[in-house]
C-alpha positions in Angstrom: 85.0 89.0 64.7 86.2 92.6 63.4 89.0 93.8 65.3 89.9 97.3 64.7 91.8 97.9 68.0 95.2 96.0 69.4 96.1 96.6 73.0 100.0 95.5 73.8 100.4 94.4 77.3 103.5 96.1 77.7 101.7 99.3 77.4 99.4 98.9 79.7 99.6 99.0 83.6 97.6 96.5 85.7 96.5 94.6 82.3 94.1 91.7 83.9 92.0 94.4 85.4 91.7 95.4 82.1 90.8 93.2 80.6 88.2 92.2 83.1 86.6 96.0 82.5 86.5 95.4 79.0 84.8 92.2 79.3 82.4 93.9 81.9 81.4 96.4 79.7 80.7 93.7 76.4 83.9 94.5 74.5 84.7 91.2 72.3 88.5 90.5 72.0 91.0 87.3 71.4 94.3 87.0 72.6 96.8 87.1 70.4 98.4 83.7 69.7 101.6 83.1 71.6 101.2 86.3 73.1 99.0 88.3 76.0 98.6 91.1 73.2 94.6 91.5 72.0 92.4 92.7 69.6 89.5 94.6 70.3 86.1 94.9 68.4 84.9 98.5 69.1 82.2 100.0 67.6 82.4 103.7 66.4 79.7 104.1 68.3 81.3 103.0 71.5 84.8 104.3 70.7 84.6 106.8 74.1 83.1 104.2 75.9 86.4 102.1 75.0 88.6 105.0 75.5 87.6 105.9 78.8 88.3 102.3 79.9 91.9 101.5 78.3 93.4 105.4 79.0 93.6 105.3 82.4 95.5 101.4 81.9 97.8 103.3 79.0 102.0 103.8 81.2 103.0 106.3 80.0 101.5 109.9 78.1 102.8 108.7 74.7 102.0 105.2 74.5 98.8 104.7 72.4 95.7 102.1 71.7 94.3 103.1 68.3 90.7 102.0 66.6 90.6 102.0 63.1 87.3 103.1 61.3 87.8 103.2 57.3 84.2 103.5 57.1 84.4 106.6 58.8 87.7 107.4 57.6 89.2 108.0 61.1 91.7 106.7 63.1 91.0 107.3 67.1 93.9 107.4 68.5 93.8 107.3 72.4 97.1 108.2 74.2 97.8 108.3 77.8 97.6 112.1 77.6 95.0 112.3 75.3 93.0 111.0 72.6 92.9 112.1 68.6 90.7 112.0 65.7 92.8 111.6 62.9 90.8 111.7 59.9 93.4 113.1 57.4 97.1 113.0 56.6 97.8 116.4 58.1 95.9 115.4 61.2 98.3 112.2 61.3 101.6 113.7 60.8 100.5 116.0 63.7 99.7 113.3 65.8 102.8 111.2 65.1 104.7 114.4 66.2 102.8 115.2 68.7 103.4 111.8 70.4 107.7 111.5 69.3 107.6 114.9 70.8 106.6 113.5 74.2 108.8 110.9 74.0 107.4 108.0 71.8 109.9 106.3 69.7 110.0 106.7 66.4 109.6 103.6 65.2 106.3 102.9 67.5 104.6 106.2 65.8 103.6 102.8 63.5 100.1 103.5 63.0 99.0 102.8 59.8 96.7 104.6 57.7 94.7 104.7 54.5 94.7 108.4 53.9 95.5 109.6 50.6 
């Protein structure tokens, strides 16, 4: 399976009904070992589909889910106050501020990229 998206629990409010609503709606994921953490197969071209399930899970306006699409080049980056297309390393510096700004830590601004 291709997992392009990793949903922490600890992020997340109410995170079985989640995960029932993404199993619903067709979304393939494994559990992380050890750990209630997944990843998620999401297709680009259900990327809103997948973001307007997880956003309203997401605790707090800073804390993320992203989807990584190297194909596309683009990260989408869906926060609990919004979501970002990041398809450039302006665009990702912006976000990463964006999201320390509202109170993110530093450290979990961790998203990596392949953007030259």
């Amino acid at each position: 399976m291709t997992t392009n998206a990793y949903v922490l629990e600890w992020a997340m409010n109410d995170y079985r009904a989640l995960l029932t609503k993404l199993k619903g709606a067709g979304f393939a994921f494994e559990k992380e070992p050890d750990k209630e953490h997944i990843r998620v197969n999401v297709p680009f071209s259900r990327k809103e589909e997948f973001a307007d399930i997880v956003q309203p899970h997401i605790n707090a306006p800073y804390n993320y889910v992203d989807a990584k699409y190297p194909e596309e080049n683009m990260i989408y980056a869906v926060f609990g106050a919004k979501r970002i297309e990041i398809t450039n390393l302006n665009e990702n510096e912006a976000a990463k501020k964006w999201a320390i700004n509202l109170g993110l830590p530093p450290k979990q601004a961790d998203w990596s990229h392949w953007f030259k």
